[in-house]
Jmol script that loads the backbone (N, CA, C; Angstrom):
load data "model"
ATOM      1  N   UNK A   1       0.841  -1.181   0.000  1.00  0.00           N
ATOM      2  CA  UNK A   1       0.000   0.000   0.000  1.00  0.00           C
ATOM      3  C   UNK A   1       0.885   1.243   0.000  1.00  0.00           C
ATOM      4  N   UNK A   2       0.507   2.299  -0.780  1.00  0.00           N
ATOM      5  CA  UNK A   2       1.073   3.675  -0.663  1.00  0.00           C
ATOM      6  C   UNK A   2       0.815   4.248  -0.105  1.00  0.00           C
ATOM      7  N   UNK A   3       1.752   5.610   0.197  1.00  0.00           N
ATOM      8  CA  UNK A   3       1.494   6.458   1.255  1.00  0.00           C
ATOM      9  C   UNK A   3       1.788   8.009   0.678  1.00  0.00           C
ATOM     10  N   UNK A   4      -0.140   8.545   0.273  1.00  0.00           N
ATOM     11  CA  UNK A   4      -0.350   9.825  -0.555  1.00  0.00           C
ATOM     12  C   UNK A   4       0.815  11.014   0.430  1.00  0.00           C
ATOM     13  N   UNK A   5       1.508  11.339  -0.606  1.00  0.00           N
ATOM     14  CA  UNK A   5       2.250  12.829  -0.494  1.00  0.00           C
ATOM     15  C   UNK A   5       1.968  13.711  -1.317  1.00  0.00           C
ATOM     16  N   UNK A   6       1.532  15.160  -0.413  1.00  0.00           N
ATOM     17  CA  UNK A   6       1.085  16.290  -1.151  1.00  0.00           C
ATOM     18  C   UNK A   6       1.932  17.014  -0.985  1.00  0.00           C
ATOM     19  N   UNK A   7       2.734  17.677  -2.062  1.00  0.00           N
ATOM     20  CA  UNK A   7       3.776  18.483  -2.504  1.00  0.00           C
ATOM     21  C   UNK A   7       2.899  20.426  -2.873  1.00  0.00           C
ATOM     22  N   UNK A   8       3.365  21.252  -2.223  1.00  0.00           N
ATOM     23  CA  UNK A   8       3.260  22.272  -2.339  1.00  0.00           C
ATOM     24  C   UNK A   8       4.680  23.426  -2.415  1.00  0.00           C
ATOM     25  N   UNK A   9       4.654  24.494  -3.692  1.00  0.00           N
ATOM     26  CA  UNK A   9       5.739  25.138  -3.211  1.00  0.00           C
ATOM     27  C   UNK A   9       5.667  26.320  -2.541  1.00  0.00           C
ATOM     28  N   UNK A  10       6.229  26.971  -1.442  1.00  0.00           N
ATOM     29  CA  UNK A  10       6.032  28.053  -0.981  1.00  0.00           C
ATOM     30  C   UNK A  10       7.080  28.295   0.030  1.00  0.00           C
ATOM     31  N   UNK A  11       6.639  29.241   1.093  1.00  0.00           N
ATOM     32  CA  UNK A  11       7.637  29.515   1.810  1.00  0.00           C
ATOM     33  C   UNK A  11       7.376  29.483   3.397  1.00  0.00           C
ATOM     34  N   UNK A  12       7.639  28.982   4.668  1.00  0.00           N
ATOM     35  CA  UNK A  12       7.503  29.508   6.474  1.00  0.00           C
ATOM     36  C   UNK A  12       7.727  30.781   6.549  1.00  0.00           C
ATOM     37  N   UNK A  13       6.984  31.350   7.327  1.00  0.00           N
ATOM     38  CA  UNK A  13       6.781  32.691   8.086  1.00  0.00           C
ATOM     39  C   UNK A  13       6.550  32.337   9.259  1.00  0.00           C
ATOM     40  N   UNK A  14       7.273  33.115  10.053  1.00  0.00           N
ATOM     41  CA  UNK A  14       6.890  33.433  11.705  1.00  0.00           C
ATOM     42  C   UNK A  14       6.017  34.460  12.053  1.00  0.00           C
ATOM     43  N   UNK A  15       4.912  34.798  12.492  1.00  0.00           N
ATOM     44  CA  UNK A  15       4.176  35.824  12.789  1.00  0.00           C
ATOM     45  C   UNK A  15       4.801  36.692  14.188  1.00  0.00           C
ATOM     46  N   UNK A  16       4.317  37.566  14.342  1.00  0.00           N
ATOM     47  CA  UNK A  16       4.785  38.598  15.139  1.00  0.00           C
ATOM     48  C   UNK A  16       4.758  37.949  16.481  1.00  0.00           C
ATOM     49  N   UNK A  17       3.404  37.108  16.600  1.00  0.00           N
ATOM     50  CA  UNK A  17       3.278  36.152  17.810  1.00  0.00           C
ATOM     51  C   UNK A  17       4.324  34.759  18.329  1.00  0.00           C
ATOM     52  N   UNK A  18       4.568  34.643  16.631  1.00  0.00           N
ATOM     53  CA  UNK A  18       5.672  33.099  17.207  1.00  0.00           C
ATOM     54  C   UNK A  18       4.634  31.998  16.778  1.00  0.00           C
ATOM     55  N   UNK A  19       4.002  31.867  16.071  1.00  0.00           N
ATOM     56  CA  UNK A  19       3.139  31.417  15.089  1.00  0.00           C
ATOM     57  C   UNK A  19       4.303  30.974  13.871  1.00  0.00           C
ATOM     58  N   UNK A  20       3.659  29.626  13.069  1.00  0.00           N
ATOM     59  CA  UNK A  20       4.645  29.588  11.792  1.00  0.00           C
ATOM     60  C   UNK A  20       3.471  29.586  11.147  1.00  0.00           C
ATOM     61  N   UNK A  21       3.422  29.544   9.403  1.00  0.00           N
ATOM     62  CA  UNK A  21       2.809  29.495   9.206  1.00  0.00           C
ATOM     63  C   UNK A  21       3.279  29.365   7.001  1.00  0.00           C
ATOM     64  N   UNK A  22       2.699  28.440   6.449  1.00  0.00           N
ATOM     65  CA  UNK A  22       3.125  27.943   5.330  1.00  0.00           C
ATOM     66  C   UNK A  22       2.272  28.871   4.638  1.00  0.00           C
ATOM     67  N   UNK A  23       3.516  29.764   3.552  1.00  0.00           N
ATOM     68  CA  UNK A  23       2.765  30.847   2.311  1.00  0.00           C
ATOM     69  C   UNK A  23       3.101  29.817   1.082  1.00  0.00           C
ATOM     70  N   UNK A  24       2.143  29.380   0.235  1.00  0.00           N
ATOM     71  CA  UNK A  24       2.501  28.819  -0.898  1.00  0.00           C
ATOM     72  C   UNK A  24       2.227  30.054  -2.041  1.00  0.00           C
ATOM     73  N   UNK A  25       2.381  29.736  -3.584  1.00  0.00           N
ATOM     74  CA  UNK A  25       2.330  30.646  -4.278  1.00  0.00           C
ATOM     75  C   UNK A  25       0.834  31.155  -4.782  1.00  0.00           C
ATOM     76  N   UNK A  26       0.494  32.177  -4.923  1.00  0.00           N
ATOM     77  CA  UNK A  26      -1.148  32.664  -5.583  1.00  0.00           C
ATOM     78  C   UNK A  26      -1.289  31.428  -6.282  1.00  0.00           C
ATOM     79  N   UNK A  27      -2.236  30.608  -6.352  1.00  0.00           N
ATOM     80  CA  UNK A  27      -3.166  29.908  -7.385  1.00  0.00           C
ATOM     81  C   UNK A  27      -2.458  28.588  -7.820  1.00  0.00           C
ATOM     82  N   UNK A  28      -1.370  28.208  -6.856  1.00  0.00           N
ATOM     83  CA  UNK A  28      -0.599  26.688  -6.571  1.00  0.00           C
ATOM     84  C   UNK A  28      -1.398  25.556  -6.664  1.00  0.00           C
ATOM     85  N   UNK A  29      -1.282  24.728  -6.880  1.00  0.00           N
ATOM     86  CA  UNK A  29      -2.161  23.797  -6.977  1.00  0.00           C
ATOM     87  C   UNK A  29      -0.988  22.633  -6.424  1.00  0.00           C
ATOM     88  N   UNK A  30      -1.444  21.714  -5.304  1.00  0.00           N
ATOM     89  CA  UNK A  30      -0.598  20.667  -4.704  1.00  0.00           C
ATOM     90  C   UNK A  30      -0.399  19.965  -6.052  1.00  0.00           C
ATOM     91  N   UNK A  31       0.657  18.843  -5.697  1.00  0.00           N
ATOM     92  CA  UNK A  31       0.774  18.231  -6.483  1.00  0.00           C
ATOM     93  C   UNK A  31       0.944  16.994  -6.097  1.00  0.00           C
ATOM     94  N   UNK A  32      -0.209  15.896  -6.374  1.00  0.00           N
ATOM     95  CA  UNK A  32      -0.072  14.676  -5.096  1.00  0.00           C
ATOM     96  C   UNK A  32       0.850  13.339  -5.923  1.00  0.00           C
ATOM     97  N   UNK A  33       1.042  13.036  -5.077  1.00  0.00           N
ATOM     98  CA  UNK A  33       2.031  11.683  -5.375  1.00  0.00           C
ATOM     99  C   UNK A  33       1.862  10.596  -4.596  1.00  0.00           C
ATOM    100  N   UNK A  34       2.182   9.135  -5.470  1.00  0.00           N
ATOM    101  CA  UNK A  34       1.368   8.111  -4.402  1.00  0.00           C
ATOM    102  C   UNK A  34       3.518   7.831  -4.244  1.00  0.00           C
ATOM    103  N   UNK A  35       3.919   7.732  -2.860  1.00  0.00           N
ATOM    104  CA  UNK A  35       5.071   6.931  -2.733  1.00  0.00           C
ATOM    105  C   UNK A  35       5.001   5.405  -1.901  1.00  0.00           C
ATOM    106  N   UNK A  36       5.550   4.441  -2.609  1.00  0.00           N
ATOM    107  CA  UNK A  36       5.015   2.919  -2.002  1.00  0.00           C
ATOM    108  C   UNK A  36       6.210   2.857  -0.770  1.00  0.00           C
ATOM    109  N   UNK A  37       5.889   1.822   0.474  1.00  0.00           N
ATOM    110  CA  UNK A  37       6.183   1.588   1.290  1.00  0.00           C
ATOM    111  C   UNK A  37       7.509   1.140   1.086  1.00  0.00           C
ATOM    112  N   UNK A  38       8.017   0.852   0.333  1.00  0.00           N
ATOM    113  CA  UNK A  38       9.536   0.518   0.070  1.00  0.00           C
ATOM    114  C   UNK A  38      10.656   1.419  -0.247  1.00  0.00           C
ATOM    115  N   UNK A  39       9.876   2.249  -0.900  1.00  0.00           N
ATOM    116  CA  UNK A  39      10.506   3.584  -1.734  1.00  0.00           C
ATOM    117  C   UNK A  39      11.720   4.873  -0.775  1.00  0.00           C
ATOM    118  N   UNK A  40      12.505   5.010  -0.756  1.00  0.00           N
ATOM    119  CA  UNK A  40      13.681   5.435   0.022  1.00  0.00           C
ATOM    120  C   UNK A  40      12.686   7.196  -0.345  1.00  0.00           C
ATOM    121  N   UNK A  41      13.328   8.191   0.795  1.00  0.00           N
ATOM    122  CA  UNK A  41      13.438   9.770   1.018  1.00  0.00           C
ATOM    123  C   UNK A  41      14.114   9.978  -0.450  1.00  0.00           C
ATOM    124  N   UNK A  42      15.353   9.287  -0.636  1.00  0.00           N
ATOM    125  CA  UNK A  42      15.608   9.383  -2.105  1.00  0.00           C
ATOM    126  C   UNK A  42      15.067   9.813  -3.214  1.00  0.00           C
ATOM    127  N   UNK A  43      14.335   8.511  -3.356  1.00  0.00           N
ATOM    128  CA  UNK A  43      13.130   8.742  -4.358  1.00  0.00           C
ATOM    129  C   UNK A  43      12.419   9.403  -4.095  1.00  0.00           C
ATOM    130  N   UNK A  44      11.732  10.253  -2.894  1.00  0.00           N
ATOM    131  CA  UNK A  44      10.936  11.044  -2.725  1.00  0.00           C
ATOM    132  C   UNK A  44      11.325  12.704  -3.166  1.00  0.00           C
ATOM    133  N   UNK A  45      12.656  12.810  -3.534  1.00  0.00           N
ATOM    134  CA  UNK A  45      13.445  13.994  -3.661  1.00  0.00           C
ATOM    135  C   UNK A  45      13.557  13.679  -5.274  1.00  0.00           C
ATOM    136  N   UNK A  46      13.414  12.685  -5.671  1.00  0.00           N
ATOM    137  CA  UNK A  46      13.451  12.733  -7.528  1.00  0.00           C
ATOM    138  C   UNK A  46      11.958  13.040  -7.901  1.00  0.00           C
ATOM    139  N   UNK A  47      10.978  12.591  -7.310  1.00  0.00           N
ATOM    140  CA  UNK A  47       9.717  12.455  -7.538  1.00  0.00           C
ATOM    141  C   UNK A  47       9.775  14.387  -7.546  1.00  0.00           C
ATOM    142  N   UNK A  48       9.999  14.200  -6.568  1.00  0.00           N
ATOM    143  CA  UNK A  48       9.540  15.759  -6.444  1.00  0.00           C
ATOM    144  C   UNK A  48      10.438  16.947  -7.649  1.00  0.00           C
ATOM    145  N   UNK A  49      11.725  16.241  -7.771  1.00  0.00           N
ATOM    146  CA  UNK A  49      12.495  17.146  -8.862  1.00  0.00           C
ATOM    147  C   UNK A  49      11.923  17.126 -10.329  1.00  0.00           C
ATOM    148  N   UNK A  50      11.574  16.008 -10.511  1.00  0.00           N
ATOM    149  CA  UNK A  50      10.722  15.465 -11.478  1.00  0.00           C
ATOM    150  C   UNK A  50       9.730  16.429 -12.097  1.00  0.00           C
ATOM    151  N   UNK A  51       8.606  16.783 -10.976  1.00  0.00           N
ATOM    152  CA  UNK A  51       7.068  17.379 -10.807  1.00  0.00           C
ATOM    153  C   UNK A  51       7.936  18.564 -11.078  1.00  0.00           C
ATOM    154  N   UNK A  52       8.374  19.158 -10.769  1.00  0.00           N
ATOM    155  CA  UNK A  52       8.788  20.687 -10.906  1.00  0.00           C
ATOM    156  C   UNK A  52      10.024  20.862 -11.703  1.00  0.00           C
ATOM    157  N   UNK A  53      10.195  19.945 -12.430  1.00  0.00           N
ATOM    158  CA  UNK A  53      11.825  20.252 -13.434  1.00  0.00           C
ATOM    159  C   UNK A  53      13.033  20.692 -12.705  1.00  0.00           C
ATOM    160  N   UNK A  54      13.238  20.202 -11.779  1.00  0.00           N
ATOM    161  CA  UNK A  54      14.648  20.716 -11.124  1.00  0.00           C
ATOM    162  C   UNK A  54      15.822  20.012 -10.991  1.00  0.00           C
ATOM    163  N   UNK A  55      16.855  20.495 -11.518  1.00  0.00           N
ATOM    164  CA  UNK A  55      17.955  19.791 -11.488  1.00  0.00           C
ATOM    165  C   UNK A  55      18.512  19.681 -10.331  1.00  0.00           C
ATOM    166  N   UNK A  56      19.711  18.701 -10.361  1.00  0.00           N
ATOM    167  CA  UNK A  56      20.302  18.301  -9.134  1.00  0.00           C
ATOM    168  C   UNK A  56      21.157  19.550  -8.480  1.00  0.00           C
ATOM    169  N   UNK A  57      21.466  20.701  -8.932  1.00  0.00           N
ATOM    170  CA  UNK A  57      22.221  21.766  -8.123  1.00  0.00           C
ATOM    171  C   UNK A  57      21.066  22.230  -7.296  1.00  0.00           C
ATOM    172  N   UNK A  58      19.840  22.557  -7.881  1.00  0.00           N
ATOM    173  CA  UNK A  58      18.943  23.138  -6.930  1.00  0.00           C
ATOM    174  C   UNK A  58      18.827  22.852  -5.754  1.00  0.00           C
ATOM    175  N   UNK A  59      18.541  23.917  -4.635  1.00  0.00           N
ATOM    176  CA  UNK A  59      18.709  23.363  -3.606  1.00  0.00           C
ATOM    177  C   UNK A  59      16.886  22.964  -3.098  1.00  0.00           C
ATOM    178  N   UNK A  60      16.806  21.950  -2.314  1.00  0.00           N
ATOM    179  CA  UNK A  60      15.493  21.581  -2.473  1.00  0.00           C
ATOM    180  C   UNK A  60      15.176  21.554  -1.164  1.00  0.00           C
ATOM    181  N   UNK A  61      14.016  21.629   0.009  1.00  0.00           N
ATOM    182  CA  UNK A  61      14.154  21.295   0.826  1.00  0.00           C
ATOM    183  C   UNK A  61      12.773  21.185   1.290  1.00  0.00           C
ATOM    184  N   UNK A  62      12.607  19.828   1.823  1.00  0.00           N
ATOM    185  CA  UNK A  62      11.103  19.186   2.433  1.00  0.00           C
ATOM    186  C   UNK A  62      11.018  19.429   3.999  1.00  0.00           C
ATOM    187  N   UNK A  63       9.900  19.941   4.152  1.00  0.00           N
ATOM    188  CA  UNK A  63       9.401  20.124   5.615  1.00  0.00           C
ATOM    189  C   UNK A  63       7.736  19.164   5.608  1.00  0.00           C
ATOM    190  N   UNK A  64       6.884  19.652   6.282  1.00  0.00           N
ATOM    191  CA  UNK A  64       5.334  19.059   6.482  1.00  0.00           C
ATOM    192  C   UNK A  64       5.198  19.927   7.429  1.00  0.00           C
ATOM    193  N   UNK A  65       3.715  19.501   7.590  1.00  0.00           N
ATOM    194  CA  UNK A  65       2.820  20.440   8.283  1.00  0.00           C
ATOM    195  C   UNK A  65       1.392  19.569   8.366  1.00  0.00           C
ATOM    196  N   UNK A  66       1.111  19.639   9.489  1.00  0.00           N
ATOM    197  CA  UNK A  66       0.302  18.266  10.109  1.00  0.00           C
ATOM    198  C   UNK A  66      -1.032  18.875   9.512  1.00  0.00           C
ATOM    199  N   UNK A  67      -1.741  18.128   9.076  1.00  0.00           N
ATOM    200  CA  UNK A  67      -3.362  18.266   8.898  1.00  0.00           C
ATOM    201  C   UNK A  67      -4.222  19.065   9.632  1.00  0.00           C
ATOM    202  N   UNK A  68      -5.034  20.346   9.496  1.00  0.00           N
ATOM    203  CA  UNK A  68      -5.867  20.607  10.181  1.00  0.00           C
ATOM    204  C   UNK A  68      -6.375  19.641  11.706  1.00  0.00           C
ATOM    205  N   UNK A  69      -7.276  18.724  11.181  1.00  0.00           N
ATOM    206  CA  UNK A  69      -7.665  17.890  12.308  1.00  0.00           C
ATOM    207  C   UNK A  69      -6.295  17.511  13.405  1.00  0.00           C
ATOM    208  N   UNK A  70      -5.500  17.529  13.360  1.00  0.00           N
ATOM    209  CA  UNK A  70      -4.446  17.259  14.356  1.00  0.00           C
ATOM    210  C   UNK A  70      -3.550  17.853  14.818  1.00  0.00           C
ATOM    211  N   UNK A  71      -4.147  19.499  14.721  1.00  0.00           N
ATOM    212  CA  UNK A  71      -4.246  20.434  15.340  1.00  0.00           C
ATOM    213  C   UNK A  71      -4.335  21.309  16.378  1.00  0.00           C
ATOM    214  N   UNK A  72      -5.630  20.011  16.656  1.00  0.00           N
ATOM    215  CA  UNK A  72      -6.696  20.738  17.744  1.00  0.00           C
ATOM    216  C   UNK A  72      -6.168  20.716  18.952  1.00  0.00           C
ATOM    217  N   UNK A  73      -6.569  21.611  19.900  1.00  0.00           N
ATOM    218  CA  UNK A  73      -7.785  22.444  19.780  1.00  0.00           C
ATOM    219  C   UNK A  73      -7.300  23.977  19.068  1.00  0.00           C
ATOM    220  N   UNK A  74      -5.956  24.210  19.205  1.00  0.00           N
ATOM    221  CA  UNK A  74      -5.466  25.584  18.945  1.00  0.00           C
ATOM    222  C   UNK A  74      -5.084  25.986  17.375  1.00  0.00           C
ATOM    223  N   UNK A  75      -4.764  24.801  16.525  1.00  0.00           N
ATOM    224  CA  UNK A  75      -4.529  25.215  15.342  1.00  0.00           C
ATOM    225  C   UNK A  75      -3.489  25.402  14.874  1.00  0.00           C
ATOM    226  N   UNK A  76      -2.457  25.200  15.768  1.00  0.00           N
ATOM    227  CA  UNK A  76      -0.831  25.949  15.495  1.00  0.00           C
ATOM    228  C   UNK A  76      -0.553  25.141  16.101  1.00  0.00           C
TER     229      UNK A  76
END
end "model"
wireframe off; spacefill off
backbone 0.3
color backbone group
């Protein structure tokens, strides 16, 4: 079984409070990917160079950001 990864590009901000908070670009659209249970971080860094044409100098770098629902109660 796979395990859906949603790829977005954008950027972290800290708010004045100490809040983070993920800016992607105007009118981005994720870009989902199924990666199978075997599949190395590796491959998860070609997949992704792949989707967005980027060569290997680029510098690339994966973070996440937990789901709404697991959140709660505060959101941050």
């Amino acid at each position: 079984m796979g395990l859906l990864v949603r790829v977005l590009r954008g950027v972290w901000k800290k708010s004045g409070t100490g809040e983070w908070g993920f800016l992607t670009r105007p009118g981005e659209m994720a870009q989902e990917n199924v990666l199978q249970e075997n599949e190395s971080y590796e491959r998860l860094l070609e997949i992704v160079r792949a989707t967005y044409h980027l060569d290997d100098n680029t510098k690339l770098a994966l973070t996440f950001q937990f789901p709404d629902w697991m959140l709660k109660p505060n959101g941050n």
